[in-house]
Structures are given as structure tokens and as C-alpha cells.
C-alpha positions in Angstrom: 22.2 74.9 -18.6 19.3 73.1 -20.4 18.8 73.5 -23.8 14.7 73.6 -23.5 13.3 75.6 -20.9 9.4 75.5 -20.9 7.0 77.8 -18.9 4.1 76.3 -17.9 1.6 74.4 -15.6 2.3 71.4 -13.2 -1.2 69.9 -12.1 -2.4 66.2 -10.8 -4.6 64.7 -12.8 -7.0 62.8 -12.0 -8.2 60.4 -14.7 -12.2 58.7 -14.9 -13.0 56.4 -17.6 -16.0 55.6 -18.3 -18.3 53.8 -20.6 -19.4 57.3 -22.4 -19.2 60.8 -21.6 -20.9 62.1 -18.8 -23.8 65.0 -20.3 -25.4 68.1 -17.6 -27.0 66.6 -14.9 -26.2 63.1 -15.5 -24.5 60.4 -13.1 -22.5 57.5 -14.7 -20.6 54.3 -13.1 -16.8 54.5 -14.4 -14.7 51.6 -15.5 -11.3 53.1 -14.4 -9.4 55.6 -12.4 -6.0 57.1 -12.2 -4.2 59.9 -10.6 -0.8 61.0 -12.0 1.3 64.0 -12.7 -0.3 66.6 -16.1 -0.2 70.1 -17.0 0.7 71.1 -20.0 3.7 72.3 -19.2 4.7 69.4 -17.1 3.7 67.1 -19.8 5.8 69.0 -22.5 8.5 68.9 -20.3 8.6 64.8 -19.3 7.9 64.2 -23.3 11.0 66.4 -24.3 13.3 64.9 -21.1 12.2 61.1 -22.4 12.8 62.1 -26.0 16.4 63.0 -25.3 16.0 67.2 -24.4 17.9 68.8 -21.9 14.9 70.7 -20.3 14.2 72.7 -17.6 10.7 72.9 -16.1 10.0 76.4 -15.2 6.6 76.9 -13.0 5.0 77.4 -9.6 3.6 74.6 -7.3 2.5 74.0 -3.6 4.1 72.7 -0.5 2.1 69.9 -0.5 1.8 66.0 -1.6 0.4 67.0 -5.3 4.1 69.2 -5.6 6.1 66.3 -4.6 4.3 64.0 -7.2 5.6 66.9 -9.5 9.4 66.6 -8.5 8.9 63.0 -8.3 8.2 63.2 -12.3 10.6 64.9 -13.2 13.2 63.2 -11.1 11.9 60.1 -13.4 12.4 61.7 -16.7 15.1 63.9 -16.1 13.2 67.2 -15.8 15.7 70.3 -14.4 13.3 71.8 -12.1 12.9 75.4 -12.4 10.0 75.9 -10.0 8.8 78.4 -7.2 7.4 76.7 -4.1 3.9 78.7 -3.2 3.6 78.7 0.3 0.3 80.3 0.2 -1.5 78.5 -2.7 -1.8 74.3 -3.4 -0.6 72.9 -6.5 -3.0 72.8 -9.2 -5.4 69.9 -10.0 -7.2 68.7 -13.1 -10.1 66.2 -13.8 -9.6 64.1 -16.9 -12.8 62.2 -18.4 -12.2 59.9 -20.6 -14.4 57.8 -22.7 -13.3 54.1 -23.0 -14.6 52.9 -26.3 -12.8 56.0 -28.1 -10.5 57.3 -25.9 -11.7 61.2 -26.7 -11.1 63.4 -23.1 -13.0 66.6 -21.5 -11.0 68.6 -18.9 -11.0 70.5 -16.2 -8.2 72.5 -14.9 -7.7 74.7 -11.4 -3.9 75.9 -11.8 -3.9 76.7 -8.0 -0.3 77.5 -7.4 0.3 77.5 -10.9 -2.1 80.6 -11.7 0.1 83.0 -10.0 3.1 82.5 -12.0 4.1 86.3 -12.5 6.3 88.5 -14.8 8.7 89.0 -11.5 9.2 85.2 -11.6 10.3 85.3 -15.4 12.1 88.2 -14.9 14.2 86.3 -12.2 15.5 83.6 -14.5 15.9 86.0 -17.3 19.5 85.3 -17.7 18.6 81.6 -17.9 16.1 82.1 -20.4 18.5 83.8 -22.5 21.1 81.2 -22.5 18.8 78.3 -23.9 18.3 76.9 -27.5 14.8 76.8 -27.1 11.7 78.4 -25.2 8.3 76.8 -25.3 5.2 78.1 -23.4 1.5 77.7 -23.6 -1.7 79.7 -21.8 -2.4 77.6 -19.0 -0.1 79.7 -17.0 -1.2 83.8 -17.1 -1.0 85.5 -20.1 1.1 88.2 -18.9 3.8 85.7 -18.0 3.5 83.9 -21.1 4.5 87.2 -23.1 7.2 88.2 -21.0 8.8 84.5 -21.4 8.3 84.7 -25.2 10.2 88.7 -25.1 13.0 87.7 -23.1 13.5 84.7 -25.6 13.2 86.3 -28.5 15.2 89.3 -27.6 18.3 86.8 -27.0 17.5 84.9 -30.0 16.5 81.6 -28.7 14.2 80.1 -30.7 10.6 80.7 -29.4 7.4 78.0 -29.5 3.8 78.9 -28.4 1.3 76.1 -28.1 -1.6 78.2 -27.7 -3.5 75.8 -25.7 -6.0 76.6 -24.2 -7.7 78.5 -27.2 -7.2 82.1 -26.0 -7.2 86.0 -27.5 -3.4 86.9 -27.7 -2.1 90.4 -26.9 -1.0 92.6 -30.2 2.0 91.5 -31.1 2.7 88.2 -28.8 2.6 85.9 -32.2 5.6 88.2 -33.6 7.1 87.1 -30.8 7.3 83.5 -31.7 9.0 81.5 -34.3 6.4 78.7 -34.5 3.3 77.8 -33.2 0.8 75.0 -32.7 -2.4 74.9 -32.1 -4.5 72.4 -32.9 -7.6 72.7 -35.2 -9.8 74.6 -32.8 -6.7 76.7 -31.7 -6.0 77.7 -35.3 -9.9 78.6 -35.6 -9.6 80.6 -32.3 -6.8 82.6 -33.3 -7.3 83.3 -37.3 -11.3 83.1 -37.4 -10.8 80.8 -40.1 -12.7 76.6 -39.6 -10.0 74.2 -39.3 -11.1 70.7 -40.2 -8.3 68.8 -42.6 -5.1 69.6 -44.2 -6.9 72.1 -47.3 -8.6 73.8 -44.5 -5.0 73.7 -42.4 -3.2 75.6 -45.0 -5.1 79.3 -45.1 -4.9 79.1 -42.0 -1.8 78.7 -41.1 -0.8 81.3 -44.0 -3.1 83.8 -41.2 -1.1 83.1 -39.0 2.4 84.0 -40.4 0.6 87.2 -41.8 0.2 87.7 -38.1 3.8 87.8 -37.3 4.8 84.2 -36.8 8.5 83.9 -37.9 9.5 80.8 -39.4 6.3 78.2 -39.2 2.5 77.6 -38.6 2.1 73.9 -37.8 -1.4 72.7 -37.1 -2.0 69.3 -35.6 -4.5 67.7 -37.2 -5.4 64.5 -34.5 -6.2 61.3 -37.3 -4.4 64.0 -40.1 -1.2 64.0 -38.9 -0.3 67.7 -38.9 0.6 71.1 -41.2 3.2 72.8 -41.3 4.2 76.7 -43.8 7.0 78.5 -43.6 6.4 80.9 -45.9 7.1 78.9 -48.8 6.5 75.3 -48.5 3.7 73.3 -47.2 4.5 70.2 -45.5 1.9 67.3 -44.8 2.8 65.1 -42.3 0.6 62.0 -42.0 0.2 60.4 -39.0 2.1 57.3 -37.7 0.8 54.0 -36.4 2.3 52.9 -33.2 -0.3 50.5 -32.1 -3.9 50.8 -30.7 -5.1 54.2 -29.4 -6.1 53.5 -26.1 -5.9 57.3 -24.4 -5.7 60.4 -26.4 -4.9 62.4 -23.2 -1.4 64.2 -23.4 -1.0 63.1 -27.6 -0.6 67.2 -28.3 1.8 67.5 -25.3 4.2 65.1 -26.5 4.1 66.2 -30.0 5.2 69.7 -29.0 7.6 67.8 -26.4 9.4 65.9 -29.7 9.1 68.8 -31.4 11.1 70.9 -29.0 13.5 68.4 -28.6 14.8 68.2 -32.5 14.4 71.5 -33.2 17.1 72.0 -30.1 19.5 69.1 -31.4 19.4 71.0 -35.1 17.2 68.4 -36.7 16.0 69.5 -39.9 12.1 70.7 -40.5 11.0 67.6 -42.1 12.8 65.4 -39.3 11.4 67.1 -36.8 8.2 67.0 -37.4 8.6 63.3 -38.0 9.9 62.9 -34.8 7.1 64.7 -33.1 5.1 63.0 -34.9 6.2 59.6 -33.5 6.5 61.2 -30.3 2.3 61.7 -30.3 2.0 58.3 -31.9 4.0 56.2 -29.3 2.0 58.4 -26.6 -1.7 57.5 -27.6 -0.7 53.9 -26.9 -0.8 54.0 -23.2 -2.8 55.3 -20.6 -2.5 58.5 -18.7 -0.2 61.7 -19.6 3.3 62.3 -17.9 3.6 58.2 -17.5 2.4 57.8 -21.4 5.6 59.5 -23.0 8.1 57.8 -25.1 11.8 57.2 -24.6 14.3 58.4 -27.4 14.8 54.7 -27.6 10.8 54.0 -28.5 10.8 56.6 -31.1 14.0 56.1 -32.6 12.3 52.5 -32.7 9.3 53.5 -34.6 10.8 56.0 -36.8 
């Protein structure tokens, strides 16, 4: 049984540098091209596998070259997958632009298969679910399945994550649901109507967000911050960590949430964890694409 099972999104990414970002109606010459294996999910999954998580990868995907990349991946990192094959639908897709002199990303995401993940399909690994340490999910995937996921957890007492990513409205009740979250700046905005732009501005909000049910933590990643994380009663800064040049931001919030997961299921204490997410994120910025850009427990350890 893995100890991290994470509902989400498998998609292939495909990856366009260029000299700047791209504005309406414009065409530019790129510098660069890559296709690989993303999705949050996915990604989340690959950075907790590499960072020494037992994890299982729970998802839809199609019967077609894109889902093979997908098993292919996880193969690599040591990924249990957990998927349904969609006859019907093809596996998602997602164009990445990426601007070279700063490595800052726009995307664009069609889940395909991976939009008709379903309550029935949570429902089916239900026992599994319930046996786990620890259940992490985002809102790539429908909501609906995202709740159900999160109740089935919770109700067996495994420890629950939401990375609401992307910045959505959350049914009454879902954040109750979870024992941390983390969303990024915007996310944080998104869900407590409060602006998010540093650490002082980190800190009301993430005291919104336990008022709105969240069990043991708020933590807000912070990009060039580092990240913030309350409990309730205690506020803990993390800086950030400097693992080299930044060369593709693409992913960095995937393999924080990826580390994250991974010593929160091996018991690391609060503080620890988030340093080891932290260097998970860190070690990831230095290299190019998403799935491929995750650290091993060795590099991390290393860095740490």
C-alpha cells in the first residue's frame, strides 16, 4: 500500500521558450522546445516518488502514446499507478510558455481523459484511500472528485492536503475537510479575498483560512519569499533556499507540495518539513522542464 496517494491530472506538456512572452495577436520565433510528462498531479507524484514517498498516482488517461509517456514516468520515479484507462477520451495536453531571460511560465491545460475523473472512480478505491498516511489533491481534476477524495480521507483519518491550484471557488465546507493547504499568493487571494504579496501580507491570510475550517496549517508559498506557514499558534517563515541558477520555474510549486507530502508521511516534524519542501522547490528550479526537473532524496538530503 503507498503511504501517499494523490488525485490528480496526468497531461504532456509541451514546453516553448522564447525570447519574451508572447502578447494577443502576436507571433514570436522561440529558442527552445520540449515535450515531457506534467499535470499537477503527475508532477506531485514524481517529486514525492524521487524524494523518497511511497506514492500512488490515482487519475484517468487515454489509450494512446501521451498515456504511455505517463506510465513511462512513473515507471522512472517509482510512481504506483492508480489510473483508469479512458477508452473514449485522449490523455490530456498542456502548452507551457516559458520566457528565457526569467524563466516565468503561462499555461494552458485540456485535461482530456483526465476531466472525467468521477466520484464512482474515488469511490472504487475507497478502501485504499483509507489505508494511506496521506491524501493530496488539487482542482485540475473536477471538483466533485476532488471533495469526495478529501471525505473519504478525512473520514479514515489520513491526513488530508489541498493544493488549490488552479485558483478556484471551493464548495461549503471542502476546506474543513483538509488539514493543510497551499496555495500560492494568488490562490490565497482567491480563496480569502485578502492581497497576498509577502510574508506580513501571508499571515492574515492564512489566519482566513483556518477560520475557514483548515485543521492544522495554512502554508502560503511565497515564490522568491520562501513560504508561510500558521497552525493556530505559531507562524513560521521559511526563507527560500539557493540551489543554483533558476533556469525554469515550471513545476517549482509541484515539487514543493511533492516534499512536502513526503515528510509529513515519514513523521518529520513541521519545521523539517517545510525545509525539506523547501529544498525540494529549490533543487527543481534548477533544471528544465517539470516531471524530469525533480530531485532525488539524495539531492535534497545534499542541499539540506
Amino acid at each position: 500500500m503507498p503511504d501517499i496517494i494523490i488525485l490528480g491530472v496526468f497531461v504532456a506538456d509541451a514546453a516553448y521558450r522564447t525570447p519574451k512572452m508572447p502578447v494577443t495577436g502576436q507571433t514570436l520565433l522561440g529558442t527552445g522546445f520540449q515535450l515531457g510528462p506534467g499535470g499537477k498531479g503527475s508532477n506531485q507524484a514524481v517529486a514525492a516518488a524521487k524524494a523518497g514517498g511511497n506514492v500512488g498516482f490515482l487519475g484517468r488517461i487515454g489509450a494512446d502514446t501521451f498515456g504511455q509517456m505517463g506510465r513511462d514516468v512513473w515507471v522512472e520515479a517509482g510512481v504506483t499507478p492508480m489510473v483508469i484507462e479512458d477508452a473514449e477520451r485522449p490523455t490530456g495536453s498542456a502548452g507551457i510558455f516559458i520566457e528565457e531571460a526569467t524563466g516565468k511560465n503561462a499555461i494552458v491545460i485540456v485535461p482530456g481523459a483526465a476531466g472525467a475523473i468521477s466520484v464512482a472512480d474515488i469511490e472504487a478505491r475507497a478502501d485504499d484511500i483509507a489505508q494511506t498516511i496521506v491524501a493530496m489533491t488539487q482542482l485540475e481534476q473536477p471538483m466533485e472528485a476532488a471533495h469526495r477524495f478529501l471525505q473519504i480521507a478525512s473520514q479514515a483519518g489520513v491526513t488530508t492536503i489541498l493544493n488549490p491550484a488552479p485558483a478556484a471557488a471551493l464548495p461549503d465546507g471542502m476546506l474543513a475537510l483538509c488539514d493543510y493547504v497551499t496555495p500560492n499568493e494568488t490562490e490565497a487571494e482567491e480563496l480569502t479575498g485578502l492581497s497576498v504579496s509577502g510574508p506580513d501580507d501571508a499571515l492574515p491570510a492564512a489566519k482566513a483560512l483556518l477560520s475557514q475550517g483548515v485543521r492544522k496549517g495554512a502554508l502560503i508559498t511565497l515564490g522568491e519569499n520562501g513560504s508561510l506557514f500558521w497552525d493556530g499558534t505559531q507562524a513560521i517563515h521559511t526563507p527560500p533556499m539557493n540551489a543554483g541558477p533558476v533556469v525554469d520555474t515550471t513545476g517549482a510549486g509541484d515539487a514543493f507540495n511533492g516534499g512536502f507530502a513526503t515528510a509529513l508521511s515519514q513523521g518529520q516534524p513541521i519545521e523539517d518539513a517545510l525545509k525539506f519542501a523547501t529544498a525540494t522547490a529549490a533543487l527543481s528550479v534548477t533544471k528544465h522542464g517539470t516531471a524530469a526537473s525533480m530531485p532525488s532524496q539524495a539531492e535534497i538530503a545534499a542541499l539540506l
